[in-house]
N, C-alpha and C positions, 0 to 999 in steps of 0.2 A: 319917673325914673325909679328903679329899683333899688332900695341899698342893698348894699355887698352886704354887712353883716345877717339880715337875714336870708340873705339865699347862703350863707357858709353856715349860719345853724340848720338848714332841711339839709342838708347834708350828711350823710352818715359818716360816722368815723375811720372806715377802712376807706372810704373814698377820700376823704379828706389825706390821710396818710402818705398815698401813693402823692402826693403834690410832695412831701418834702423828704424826696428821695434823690441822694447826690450821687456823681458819678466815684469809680470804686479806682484809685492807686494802680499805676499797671503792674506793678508785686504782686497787689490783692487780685486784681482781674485773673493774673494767670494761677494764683493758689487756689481762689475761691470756680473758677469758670464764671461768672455774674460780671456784670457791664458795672450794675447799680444796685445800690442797697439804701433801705431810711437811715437818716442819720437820728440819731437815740442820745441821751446824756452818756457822755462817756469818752463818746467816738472822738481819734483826733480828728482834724480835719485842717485844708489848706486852702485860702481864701484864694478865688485865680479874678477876680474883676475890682475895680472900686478903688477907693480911698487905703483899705487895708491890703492890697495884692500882694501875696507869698509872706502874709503872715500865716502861722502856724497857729494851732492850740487846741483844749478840748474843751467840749462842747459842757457847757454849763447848767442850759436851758436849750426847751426846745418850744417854739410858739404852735400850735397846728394848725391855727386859724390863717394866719398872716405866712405860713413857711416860713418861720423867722429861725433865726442860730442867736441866742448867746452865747460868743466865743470868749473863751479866757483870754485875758489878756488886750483885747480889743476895747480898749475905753477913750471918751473926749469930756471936755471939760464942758457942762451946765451953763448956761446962763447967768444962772445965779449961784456959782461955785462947787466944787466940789466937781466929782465925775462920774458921767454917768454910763450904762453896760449899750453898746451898739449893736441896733439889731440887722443881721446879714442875710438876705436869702437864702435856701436852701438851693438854689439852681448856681451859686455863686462860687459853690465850695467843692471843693474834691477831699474825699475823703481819703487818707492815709493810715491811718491805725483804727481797726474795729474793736467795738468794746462787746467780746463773749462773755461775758457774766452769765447771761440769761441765758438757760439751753434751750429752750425754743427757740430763739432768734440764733443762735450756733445751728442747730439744725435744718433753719431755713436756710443760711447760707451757707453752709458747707454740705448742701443737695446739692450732687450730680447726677445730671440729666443719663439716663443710660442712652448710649450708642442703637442705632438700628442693626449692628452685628450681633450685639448680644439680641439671644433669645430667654427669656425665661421662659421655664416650666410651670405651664397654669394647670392647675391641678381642676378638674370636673367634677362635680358631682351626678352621678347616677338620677337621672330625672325619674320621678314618681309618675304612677299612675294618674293621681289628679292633674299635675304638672302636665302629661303629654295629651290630657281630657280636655284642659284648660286651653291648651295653643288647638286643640283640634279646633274647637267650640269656638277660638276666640274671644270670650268671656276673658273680663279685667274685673278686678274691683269686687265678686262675690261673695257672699259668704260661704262658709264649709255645710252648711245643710243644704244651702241650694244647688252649690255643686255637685253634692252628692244624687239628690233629687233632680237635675239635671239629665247626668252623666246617667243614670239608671233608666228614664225614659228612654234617654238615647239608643242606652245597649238594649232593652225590651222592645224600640222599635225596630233595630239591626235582626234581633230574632225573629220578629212577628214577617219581617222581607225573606228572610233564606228560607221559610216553609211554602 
């Protein structure tokens, strides 16, 4: 048998991520267009399964190993006294209030998708002579001396045919 903990370290981190991604408020759905977004420190979020159901709070800690939440507010009492922070899935929560702080993660989710009405204007560039030597030839990957040295037998043999 396998342990979990080493197959969650070969893991890379953006794959690991997309596991603790919760579903988005339907406010936030129709401002942002997104179903889902990762929950981050910050984020409020509202527990919908378990022991804690239609508790509220923000997110404290985030685990990436386990998908865990530590949510505010959510604590039970130790064992041996005092209290300790419980930890919640990430699939457990829906998320209610985003925390934009970071403008990357603002600009990941406040992307919208363009429509297939709109058309943009993609602008060309003028392809070179090497460039249309290149797609003739089929040649990838060469360097500019051999292209050159290439392309110049080529055109010397075009000549050496029309006499």
């Amino acid at each position: 048998m396998v342990n979990k903990n080493i197959m969650i370290n070969n893991i890379k981190k953006h794959k690991i991520d997309k596991n603790i991604c919760s579903p988005l408020a339907d406010n936030l759905r129709n401002e942002y267009h997104k179903r889902n977004a990762r929950v981050i420190k910050g984020d409020t979020v509202k527990v919908l399964r378990g022991e804690y159901k239609n508790v509220e709070g923000k997110v404290e800690k985030v685990k990436t190993g386990r998908s865990a939440l530590f949510i505010e507010g959510i604590q039970r009492e130790a064992s041996k006294g005092g209290k300790v922070k419980v930890q919640i899935h990430s699939s457990n929560v829906m998320i209610t209030s985003l925390n934009l702080q970071d403008k990357q993660r603002g600009n990941v989710i406040r992307k919208i998708k363009s429509s297939p009405d709109e058309k943009k204007e993609v602008k060309t560039k003028p392809t070179s002579t090497k460039t249309k030597i290149r797609r003739n030839l089929k040649i990838k990957n060469v360097r500019h001396t051999k292209l050159t040295q290439i392309a110049g037998s080529k055109r010397s043999q075009d000549n050496k045919g029309d006499k």
